[in-house]
N, CA, C and O of each residue as an XYZ file, in Angstrom:
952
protein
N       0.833     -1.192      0.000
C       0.000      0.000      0.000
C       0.877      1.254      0.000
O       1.677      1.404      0.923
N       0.780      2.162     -0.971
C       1.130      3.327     -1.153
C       0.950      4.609     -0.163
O      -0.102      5.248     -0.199
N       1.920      4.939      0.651
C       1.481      6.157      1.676
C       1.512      7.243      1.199
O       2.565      7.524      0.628
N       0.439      8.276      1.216
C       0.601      9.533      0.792
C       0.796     10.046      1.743
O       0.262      9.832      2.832
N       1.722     10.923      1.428
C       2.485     12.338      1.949
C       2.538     13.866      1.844
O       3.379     14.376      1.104
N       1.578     14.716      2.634
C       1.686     15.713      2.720
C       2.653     16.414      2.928
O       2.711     16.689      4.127
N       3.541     16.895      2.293
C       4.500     18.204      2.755
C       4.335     19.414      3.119
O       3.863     20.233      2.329
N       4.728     19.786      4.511
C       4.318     21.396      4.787
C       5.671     22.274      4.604
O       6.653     21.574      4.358
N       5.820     23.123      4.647
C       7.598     23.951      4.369
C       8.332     23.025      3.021
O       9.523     22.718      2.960
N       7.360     22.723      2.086
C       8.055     21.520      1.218
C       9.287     22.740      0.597
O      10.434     22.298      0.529
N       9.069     24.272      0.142
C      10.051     25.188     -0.227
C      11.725     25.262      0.563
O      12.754     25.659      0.017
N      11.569     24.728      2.034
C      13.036     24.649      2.591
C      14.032     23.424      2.273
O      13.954     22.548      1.411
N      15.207     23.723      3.488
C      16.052     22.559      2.928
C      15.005     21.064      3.290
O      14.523     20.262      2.491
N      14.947     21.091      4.240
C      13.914     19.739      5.072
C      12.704     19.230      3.921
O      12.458     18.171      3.344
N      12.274     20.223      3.934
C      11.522     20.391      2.948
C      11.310     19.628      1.125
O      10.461     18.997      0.497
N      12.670     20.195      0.913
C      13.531     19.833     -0.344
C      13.380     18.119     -0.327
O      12.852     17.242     -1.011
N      14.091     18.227      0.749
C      14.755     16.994      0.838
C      13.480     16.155      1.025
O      13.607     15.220      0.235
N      12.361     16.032      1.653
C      11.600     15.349      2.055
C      10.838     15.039      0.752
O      10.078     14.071      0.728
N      11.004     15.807     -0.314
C       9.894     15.714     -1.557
C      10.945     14.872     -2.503
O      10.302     14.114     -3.229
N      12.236     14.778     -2.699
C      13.315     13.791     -3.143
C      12.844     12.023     -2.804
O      12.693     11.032     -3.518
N      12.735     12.281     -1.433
C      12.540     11.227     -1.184
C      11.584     10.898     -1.079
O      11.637      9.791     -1.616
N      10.409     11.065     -0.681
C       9.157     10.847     -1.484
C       9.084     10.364     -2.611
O       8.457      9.306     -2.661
N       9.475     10.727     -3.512
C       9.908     10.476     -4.672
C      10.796      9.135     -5.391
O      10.703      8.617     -6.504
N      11.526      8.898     -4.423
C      12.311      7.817     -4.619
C      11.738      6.352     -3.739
O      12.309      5.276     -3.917
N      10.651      6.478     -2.868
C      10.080      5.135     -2.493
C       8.938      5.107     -3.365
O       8.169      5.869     -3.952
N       9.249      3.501     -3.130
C       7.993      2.965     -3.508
C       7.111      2.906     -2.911
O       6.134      3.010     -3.653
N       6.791      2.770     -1.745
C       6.069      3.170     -0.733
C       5.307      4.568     -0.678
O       4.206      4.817     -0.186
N       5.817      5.044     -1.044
C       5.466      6.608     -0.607
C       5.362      7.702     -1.685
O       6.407      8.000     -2.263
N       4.031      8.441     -2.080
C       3.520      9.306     -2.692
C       3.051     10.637     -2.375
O       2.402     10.893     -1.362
N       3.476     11.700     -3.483
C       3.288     13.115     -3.063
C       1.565     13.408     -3.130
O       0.855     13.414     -4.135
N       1.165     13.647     -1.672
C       0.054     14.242     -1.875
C      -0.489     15.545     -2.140
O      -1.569     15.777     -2.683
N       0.520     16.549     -1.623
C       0.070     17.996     -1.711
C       1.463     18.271     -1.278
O       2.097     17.312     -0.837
N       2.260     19.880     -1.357
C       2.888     20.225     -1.242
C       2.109     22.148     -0.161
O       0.982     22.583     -0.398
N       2.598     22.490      0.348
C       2.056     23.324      1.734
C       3.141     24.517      2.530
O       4.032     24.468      3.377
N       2.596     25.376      1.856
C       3.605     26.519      2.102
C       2.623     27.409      3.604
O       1.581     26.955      4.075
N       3.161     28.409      3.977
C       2.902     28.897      5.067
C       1.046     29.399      4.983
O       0.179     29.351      5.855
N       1.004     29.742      3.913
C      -0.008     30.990      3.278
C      -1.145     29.615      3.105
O      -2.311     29.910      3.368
N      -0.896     28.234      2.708
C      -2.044     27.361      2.370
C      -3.093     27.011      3.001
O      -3.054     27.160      4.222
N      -4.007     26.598      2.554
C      -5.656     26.398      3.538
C      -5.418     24.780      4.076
O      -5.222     23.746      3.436
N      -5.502     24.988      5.225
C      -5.126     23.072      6.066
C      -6.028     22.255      5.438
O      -5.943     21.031      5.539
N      -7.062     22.913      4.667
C      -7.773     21.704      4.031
C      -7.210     21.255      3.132
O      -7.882     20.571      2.359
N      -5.720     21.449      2.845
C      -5.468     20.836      1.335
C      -4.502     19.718      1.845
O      -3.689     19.240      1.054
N      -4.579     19.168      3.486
C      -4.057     18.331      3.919
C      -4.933     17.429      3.907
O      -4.429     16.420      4.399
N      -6.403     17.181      3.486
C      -7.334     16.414      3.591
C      -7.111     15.515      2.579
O      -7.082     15.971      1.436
N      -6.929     14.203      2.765
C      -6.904     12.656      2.342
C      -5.531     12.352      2.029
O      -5.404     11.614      1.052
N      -4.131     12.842      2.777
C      -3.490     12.539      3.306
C      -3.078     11.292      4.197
O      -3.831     11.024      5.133
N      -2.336     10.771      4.065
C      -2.118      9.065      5.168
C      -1.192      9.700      5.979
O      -1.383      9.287      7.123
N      -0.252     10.527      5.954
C       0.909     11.184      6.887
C       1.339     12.805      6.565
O       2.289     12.707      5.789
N       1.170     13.708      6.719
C       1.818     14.907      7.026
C       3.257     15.402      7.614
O       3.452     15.569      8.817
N       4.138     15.592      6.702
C       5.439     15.862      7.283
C       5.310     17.346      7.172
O       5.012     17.994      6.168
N       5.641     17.863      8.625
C       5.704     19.644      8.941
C       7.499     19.502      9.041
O       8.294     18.650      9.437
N       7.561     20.726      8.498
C       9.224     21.562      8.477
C       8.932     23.026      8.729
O       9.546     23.932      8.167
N       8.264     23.148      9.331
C       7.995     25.126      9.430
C       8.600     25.870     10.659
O       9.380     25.406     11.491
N       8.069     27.139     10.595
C       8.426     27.473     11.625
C       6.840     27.042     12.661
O       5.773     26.595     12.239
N       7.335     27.472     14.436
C       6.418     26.724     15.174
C       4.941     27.186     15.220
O       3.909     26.532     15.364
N       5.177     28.647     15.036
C       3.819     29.113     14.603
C       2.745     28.342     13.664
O       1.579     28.058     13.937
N       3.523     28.071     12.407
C       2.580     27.195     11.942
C       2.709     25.630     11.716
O       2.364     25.009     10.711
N       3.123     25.272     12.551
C       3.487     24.196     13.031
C       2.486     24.174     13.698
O       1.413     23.845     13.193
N       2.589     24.481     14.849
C       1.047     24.467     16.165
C      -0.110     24.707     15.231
O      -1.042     24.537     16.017
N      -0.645     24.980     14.112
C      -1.922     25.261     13.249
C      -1.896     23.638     12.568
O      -2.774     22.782     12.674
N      -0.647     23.553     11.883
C      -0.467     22.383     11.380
C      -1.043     20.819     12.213
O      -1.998     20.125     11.866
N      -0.200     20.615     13.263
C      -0.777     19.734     14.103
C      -1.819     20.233     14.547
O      -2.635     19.328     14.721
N      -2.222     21.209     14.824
C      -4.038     20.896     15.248
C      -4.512     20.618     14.404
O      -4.913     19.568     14.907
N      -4.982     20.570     13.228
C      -5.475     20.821     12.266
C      -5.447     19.238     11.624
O      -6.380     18.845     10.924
N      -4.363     18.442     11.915
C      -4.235     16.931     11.950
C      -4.535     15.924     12.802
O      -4.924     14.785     12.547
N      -4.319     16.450     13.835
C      -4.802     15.884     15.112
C      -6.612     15.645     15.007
O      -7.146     14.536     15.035
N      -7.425     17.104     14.869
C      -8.972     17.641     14.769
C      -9.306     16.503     13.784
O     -10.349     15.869     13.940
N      -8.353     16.190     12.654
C      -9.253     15.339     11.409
C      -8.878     14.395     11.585
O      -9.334     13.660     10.710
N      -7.849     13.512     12.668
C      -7.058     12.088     12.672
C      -6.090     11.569     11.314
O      -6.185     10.521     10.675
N      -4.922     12.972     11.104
C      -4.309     12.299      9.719
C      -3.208     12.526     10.684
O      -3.055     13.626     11.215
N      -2.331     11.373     10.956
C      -1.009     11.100     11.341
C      -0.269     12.094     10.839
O      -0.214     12.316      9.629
N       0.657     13.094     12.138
C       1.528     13.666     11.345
C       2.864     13.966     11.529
O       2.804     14.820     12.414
N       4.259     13.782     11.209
C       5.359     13.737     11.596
C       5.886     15.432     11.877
O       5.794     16.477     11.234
N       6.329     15.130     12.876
C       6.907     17.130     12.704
C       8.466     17.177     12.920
O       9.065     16.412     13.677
N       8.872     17.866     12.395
C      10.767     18.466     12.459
C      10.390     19.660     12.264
O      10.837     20.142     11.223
N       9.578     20.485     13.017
C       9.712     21.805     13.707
C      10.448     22.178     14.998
O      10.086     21.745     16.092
N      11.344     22.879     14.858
C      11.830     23.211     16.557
C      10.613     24.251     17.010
O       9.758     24.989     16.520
N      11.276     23.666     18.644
C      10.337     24.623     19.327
C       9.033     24.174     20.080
O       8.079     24.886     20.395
N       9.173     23.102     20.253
C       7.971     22.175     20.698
C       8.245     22.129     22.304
O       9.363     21.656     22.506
N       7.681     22.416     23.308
C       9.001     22.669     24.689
C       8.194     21.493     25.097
O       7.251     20.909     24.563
N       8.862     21.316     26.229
C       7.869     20.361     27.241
C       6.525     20.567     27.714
O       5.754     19.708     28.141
N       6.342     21.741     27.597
C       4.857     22.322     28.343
C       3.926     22.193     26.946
O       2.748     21.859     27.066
N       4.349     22.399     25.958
C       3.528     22.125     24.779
C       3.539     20.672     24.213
O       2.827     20.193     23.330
N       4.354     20.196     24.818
C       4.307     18.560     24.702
C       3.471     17.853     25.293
O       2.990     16.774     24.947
N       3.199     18.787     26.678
C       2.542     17.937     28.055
C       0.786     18.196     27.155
O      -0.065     17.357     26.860
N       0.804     19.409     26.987
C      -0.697     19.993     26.483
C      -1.123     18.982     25.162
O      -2.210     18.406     25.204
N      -0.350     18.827     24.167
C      -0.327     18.032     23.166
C      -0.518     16.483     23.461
O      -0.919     15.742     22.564
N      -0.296     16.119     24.428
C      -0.392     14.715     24.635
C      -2.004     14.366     24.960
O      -2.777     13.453     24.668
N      -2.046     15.206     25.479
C      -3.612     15.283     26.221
C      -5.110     15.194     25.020
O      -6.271     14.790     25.086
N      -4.049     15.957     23.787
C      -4.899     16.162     22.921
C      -5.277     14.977     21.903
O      -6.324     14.473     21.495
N      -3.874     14.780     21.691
C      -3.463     13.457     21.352
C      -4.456     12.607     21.930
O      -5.676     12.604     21.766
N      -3.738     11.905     22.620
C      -5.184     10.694     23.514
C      -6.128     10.889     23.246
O      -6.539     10.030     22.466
N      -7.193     12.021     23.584
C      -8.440     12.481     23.688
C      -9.025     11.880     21.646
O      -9.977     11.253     21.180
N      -7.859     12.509     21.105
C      -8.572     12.400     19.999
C      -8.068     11.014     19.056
O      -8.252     10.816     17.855
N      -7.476     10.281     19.914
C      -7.039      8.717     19.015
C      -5.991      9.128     17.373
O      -5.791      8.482     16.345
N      -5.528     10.545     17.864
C      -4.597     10.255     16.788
C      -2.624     10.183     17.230
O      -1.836      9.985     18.155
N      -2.690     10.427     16.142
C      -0.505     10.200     16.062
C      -0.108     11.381     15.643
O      -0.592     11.950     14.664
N       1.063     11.955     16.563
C       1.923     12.557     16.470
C       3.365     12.509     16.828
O       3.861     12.727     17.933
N       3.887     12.227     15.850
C       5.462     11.951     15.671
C       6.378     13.463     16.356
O       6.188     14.619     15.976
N       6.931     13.214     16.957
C       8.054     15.023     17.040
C       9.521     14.476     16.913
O      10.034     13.690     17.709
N      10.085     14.974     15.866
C      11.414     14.445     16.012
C      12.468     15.582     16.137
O      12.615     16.081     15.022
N      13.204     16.142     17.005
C      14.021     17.041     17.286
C      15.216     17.108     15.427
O      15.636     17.964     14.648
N      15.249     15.765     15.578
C      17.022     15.661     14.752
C      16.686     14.198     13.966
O      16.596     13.352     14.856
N      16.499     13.666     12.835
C      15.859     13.209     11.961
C      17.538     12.039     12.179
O      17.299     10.844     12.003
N      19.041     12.388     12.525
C      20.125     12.016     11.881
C      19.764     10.700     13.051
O      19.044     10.984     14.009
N      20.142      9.708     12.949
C      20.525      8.097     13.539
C      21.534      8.791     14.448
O      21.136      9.095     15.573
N      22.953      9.117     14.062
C      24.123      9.246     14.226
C      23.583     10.614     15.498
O      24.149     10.475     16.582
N      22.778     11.601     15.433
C      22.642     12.242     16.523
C      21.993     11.718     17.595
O      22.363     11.617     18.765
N      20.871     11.361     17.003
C      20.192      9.874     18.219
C      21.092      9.320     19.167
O      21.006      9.328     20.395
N      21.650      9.013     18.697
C      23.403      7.940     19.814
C      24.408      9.047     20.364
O      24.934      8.942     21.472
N      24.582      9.876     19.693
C      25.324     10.668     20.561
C      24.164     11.354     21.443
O      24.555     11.637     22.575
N      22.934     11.657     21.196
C      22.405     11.665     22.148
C      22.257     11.322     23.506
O      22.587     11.989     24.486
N      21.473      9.683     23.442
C      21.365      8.766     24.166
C      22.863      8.227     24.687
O      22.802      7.374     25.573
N      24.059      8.581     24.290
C      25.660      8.073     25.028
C      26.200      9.429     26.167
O      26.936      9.389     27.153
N      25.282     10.851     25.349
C      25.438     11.851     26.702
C      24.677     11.872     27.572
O      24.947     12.338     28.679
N      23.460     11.324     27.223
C      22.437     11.026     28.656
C      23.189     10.116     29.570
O      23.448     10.466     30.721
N      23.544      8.963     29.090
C      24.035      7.937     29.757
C      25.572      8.996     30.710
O      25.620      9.010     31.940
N      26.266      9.489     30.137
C      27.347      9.348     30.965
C      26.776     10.730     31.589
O      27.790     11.244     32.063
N      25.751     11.556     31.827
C      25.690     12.647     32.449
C      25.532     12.216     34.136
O      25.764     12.843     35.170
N      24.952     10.645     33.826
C      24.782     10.291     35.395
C      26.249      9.951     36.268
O      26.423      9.519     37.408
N      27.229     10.366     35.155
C      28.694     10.072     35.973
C      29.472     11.609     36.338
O      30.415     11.850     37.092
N      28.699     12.457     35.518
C      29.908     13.947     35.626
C      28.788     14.744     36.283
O      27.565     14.644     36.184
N      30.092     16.116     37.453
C      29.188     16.851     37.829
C      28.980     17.893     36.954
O      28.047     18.624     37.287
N      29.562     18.195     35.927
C      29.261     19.483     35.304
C      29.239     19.440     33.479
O      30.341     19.303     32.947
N      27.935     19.562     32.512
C      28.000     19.983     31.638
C      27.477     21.043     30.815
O      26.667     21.879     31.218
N      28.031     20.983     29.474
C      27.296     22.226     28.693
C      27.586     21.505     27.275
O      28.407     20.695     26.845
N      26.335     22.324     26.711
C      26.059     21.840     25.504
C      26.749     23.151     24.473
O      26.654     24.343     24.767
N      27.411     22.646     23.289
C      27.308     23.591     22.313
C      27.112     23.421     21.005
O      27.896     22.610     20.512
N      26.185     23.995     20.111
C      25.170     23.372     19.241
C      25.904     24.254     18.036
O      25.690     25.427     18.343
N      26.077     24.245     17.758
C      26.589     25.105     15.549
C      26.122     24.602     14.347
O      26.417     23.495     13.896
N      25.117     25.725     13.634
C      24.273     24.997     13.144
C      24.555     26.510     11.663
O      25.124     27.593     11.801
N      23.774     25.818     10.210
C      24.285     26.919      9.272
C      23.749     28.771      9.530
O      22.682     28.989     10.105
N      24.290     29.493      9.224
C      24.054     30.736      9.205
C      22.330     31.244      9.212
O      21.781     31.863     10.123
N      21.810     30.861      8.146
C      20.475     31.063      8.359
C      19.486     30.106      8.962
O      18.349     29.957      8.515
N      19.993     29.440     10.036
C      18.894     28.509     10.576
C      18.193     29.695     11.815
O      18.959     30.443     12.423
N      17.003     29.720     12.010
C      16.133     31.098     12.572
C      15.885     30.985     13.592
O      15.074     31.776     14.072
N      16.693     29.532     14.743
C      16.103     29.889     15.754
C      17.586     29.080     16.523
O      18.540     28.467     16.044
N      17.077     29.550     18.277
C      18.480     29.160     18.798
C      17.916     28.927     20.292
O      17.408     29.899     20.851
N      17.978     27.707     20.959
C      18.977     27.162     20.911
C      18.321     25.923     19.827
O      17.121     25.691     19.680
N      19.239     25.356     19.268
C      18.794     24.064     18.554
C      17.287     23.129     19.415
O      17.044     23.114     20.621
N      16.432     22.381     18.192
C      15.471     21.425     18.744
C      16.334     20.258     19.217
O      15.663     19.474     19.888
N      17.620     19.893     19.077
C      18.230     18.724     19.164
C      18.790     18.930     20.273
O      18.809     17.948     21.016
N      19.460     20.265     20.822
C      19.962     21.083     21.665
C      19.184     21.175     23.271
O      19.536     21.005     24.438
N      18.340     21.426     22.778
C      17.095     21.526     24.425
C      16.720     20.255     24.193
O      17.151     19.631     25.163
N      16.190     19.539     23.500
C      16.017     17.918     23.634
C      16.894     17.348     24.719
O      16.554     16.980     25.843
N      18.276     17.345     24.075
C      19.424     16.784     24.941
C      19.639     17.471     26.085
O      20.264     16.842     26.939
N      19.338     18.476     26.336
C      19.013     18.972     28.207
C      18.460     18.273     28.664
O      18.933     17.406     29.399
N      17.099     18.426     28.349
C      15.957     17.536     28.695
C      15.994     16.090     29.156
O      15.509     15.646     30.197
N      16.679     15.398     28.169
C      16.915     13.944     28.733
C      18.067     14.043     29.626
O      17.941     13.637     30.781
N      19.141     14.521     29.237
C      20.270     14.707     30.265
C      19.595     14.665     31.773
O      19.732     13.743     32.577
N      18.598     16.255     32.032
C      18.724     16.466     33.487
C      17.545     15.656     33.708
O      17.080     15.892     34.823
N      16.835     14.720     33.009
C      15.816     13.895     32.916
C      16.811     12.418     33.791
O      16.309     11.753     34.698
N      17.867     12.244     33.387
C      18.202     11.076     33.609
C      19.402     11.318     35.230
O      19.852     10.451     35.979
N      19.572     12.724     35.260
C      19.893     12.703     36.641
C      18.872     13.075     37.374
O      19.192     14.092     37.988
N      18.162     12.859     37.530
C      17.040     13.220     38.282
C      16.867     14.580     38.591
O      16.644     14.959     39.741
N      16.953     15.298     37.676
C      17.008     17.185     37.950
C      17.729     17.527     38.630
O      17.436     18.633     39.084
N      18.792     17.051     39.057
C      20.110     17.351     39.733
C      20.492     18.883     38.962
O      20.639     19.231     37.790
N      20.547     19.410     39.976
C      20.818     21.148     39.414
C      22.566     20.860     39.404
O      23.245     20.260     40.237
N      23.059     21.673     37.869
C      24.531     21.501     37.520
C      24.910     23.020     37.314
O      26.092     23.261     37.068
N      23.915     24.179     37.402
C      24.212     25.382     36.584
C      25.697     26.170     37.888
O      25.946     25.630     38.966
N      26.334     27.293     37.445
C      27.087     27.820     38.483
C      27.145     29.371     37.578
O      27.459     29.442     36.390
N      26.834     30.334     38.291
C      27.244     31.589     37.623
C      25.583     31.631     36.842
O      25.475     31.559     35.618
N      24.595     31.733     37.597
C      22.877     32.029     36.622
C      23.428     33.304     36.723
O      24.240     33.793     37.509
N      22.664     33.850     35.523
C      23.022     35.646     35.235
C      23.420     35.924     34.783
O      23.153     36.995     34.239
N      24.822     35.003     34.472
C      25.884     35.415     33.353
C      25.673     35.163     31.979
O      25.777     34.157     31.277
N      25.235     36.745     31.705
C      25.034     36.481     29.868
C      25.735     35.505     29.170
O      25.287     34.697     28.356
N      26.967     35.664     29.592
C      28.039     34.966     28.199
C      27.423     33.384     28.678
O      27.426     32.602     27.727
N      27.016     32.919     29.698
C      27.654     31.415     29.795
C      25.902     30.835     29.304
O      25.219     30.076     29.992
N      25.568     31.322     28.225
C      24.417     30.608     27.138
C      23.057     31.139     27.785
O      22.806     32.078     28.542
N      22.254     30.114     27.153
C      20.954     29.786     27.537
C      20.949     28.622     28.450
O      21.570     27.595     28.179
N      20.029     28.822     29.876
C      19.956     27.970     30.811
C      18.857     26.849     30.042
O      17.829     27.498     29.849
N      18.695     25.644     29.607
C      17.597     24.699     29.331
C      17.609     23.323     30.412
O      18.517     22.507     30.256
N      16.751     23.130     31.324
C      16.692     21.787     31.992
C      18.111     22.004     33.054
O      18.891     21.092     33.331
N      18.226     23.520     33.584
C      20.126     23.483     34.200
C      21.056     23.350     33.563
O      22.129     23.198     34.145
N      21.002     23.357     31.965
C      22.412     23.248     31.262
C      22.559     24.142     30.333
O      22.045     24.253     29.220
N      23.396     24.838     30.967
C      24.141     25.861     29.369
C      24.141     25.257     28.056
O      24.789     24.281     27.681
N      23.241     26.044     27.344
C      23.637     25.874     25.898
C      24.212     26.729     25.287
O      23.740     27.824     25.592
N      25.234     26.828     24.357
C      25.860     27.653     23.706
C      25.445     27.502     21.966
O      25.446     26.418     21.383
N      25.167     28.575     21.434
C      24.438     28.366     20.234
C      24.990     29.220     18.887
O      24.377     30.209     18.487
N      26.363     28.669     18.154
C      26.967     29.156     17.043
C      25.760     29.250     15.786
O      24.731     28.574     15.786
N      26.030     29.949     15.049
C      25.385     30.099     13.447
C      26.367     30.829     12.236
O      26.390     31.993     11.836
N      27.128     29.681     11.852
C      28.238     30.490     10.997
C      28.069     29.556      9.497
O      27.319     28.591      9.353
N      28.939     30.113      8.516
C      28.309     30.031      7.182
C      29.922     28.664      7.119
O      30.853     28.562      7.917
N      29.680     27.993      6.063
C      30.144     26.593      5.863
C      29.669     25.294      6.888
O      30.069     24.165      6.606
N      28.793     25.515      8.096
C      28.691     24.855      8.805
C      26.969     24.323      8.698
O      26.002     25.055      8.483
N      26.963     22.875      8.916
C      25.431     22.132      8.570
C      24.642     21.849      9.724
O      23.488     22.271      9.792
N      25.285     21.003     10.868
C      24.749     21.064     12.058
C      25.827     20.368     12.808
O      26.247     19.317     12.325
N      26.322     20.794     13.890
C      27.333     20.112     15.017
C      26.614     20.325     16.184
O      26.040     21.384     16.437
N      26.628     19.418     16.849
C      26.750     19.460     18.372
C      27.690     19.063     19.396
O      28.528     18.194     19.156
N      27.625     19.541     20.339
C      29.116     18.747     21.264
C      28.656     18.938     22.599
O      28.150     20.001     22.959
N      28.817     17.892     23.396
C      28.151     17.928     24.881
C      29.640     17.896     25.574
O      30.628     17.411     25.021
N      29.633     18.498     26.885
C      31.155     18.504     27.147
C      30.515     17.920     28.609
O      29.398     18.266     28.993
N      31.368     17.003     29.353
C      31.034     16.580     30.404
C      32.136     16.407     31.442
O      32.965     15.498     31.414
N      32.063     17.390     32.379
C      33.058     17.677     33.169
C      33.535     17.091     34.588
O      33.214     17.727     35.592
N      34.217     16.017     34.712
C      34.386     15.771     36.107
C      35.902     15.821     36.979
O      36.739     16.688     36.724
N      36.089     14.900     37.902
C      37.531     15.357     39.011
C      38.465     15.333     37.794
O      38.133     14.367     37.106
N      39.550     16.027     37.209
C      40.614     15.981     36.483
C      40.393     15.157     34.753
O      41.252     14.810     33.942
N      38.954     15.072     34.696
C      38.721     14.376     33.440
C      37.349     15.049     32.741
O      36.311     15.158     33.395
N      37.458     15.514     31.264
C      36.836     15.856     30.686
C      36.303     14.798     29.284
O      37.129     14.115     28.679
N      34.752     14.809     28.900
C      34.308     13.649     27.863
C      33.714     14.592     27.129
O      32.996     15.474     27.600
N      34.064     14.406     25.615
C      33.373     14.819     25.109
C      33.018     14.586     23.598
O      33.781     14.643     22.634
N      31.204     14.211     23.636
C      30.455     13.574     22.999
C      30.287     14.425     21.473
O      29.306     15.166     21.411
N      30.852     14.382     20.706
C      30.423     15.580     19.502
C      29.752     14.386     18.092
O      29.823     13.179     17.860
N      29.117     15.612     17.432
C      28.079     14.763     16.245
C      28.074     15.649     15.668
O      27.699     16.758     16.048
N      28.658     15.237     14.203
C      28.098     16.600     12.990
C      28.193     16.085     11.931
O      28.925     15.122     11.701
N      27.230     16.829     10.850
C      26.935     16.233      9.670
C      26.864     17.404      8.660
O      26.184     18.410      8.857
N      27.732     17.158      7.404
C      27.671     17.548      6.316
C      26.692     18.473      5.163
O      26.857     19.453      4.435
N      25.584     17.497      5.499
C      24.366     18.075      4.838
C      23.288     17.203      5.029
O      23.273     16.189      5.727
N      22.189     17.784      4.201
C      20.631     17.558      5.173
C      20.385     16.108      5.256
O      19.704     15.520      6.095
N      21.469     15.301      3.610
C      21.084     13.745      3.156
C      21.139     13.116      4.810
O      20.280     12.312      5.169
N      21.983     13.469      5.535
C      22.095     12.500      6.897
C      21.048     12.555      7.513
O      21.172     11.990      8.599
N      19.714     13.110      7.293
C      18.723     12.807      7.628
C      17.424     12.018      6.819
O      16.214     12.002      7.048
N      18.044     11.547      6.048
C      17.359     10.658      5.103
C      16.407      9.483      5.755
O      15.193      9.316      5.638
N      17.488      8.658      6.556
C      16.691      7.197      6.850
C      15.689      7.453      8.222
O      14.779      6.704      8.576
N      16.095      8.663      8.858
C      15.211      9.077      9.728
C      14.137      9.343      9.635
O      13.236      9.104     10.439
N      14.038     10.310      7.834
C      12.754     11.125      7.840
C      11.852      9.676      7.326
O      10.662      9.577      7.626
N      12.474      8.730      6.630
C      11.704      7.450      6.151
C      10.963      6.994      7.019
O       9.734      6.953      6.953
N      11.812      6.520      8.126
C      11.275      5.941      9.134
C      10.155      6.363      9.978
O       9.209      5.701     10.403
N      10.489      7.754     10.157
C       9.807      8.191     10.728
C       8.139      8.409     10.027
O       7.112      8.517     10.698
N       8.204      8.426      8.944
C       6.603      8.747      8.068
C       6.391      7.232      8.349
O       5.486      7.154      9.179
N       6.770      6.190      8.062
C       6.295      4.639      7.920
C       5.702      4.697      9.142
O       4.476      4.670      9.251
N       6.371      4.766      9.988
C       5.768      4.855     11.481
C       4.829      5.438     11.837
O       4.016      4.827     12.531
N       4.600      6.759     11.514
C       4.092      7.668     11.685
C       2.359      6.911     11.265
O       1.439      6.956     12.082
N       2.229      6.320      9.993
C       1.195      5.729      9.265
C       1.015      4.114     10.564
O      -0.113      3.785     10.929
N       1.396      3.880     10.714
C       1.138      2.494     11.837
C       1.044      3.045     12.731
O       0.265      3.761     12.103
N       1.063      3.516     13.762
C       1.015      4.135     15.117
C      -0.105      4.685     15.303
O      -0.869      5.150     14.457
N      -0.261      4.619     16.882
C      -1.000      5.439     17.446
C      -0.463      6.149     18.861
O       0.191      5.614     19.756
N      -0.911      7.415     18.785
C      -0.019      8.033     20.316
C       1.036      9.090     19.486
O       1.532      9.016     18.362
N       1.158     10.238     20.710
C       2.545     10.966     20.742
C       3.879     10.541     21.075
O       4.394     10.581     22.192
N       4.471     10.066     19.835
C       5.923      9.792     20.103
C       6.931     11.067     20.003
O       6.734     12.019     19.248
N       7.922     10.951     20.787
C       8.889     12.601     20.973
C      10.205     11.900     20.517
O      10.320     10.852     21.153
N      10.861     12.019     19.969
C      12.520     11.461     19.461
C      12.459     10.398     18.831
O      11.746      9.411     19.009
N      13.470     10.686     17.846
C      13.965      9.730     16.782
C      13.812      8.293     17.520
O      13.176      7.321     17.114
N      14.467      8.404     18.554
C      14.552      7.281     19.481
C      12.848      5.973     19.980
O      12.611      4.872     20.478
N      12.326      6.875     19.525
C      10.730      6.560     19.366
C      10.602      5.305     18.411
O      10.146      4.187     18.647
N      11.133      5.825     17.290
C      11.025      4.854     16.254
C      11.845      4.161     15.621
O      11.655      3.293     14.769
N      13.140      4.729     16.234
C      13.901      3.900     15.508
C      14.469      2.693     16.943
O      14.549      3.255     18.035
N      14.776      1.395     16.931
C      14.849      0.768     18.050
C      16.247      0.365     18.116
O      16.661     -0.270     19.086
């Protein structure tokens, strides 16, 4: 069976890329293409909805999928926890699927999930995220994700020292994030994890958008079988 695929932001890189590949399964067919300005009804008879926007219409987007029950994958940043908590609720209530994937790459997934793991050994980290010149928002979705599970997996163990101090980032979940945007650069991250006389540190970066290829696959296949709010790559891929 053939899945159709709505594209929303199909004009960006995510975007781009998501209508390529579309294109190249067999599985999977272009249903509509969905720029900022479009009427949500042209998401109607859709099997999956992939959003790339900004969150503004992102939040229109998923309601608007959720209200009619068409499964929909999102790689919008900006989804926090408190709009996650509200979204879940909605979710349930209305028996549909919503996918959120911070970072689409496999390869960030694991460096993910390898800095959660060792955060329960160091007392002190910080995140620093570098991502290309015109990406519009800061700190990274992959960026506050990985707070999140980090101070998720020490049990909210407060790590911050020096609150106030402009230079030392954005506070997310107690952890400094530091947030570059310079031109030759696609997306890096690096978690630095600080303990007695020993420093670890977890870094992930990728080239260009293709490293999110088998993610965004996965993630629509899924997206069409499921039911429930899944949050991270880690959701679906096992």
């Amino acid at each position: 069976m053939t899945i159709k695929v709505a594209v929303v932001g199909a004009t960006g890189r995510m975007g781009k890329l998501a209508l390529d590949l579309i294109d190249s399964a067999q599985d999977l067919s272009l249903h509509a293409t969905l720029n900022s300005r479009s009427a949500m009804s042209e998401l109607d008879g859709a099997d999956v909805v992939f959003d790339v926007t900004k969150l503004e219409v992102s939040e229109q987007v998923v309601a608007y999928a959720v209200a009619v029950g068409i499964p929909v994958v999102v790689g919008t940043s900006g989804w926090s926890a408190a709009k996650l908590a509200t979204l879940d609720a909605e979710v349930t209530r209305a028996g549909s699927t919503v996918v959120i994937v911070p970072n689409f790459s496999i390869g960030s997934m694991l460096a993910t999930r390898f800095a959660t793991e060792a955060a329960k050994h160091f007392s002190t980290i910080e995140i620093v995220e570098a991502h290309h010149a015109h990406k519009i928002d800061s700190p990274s979705g992959t960026a506050i994700r990985t707070a999140e599970l980090i101070a998720a997996a020490r049990g909210e163990v407060p790590l911050v020292t020096g609150v106030g101090q402009t230079a030392r980032g954005e506070i997310v979940a107690g952890i400094p994030i530091h947030s570059l945007r310079l031109s030759g650069v696609s997306a890096k991250q690096e978690v630095i994890l600080g303990g007695e006389s020993e420093v670890l540190t977890i870094s992930h970066e990728v080239s260009s958008v293709v490293s999110y290829s088998a993610g965004i696959l996965a993630s629509i296949r899924f997206a069409s079988a499921n039911k429930g709010l899944f949050v991270g790559l880690e959701s679906v891929v096992a």
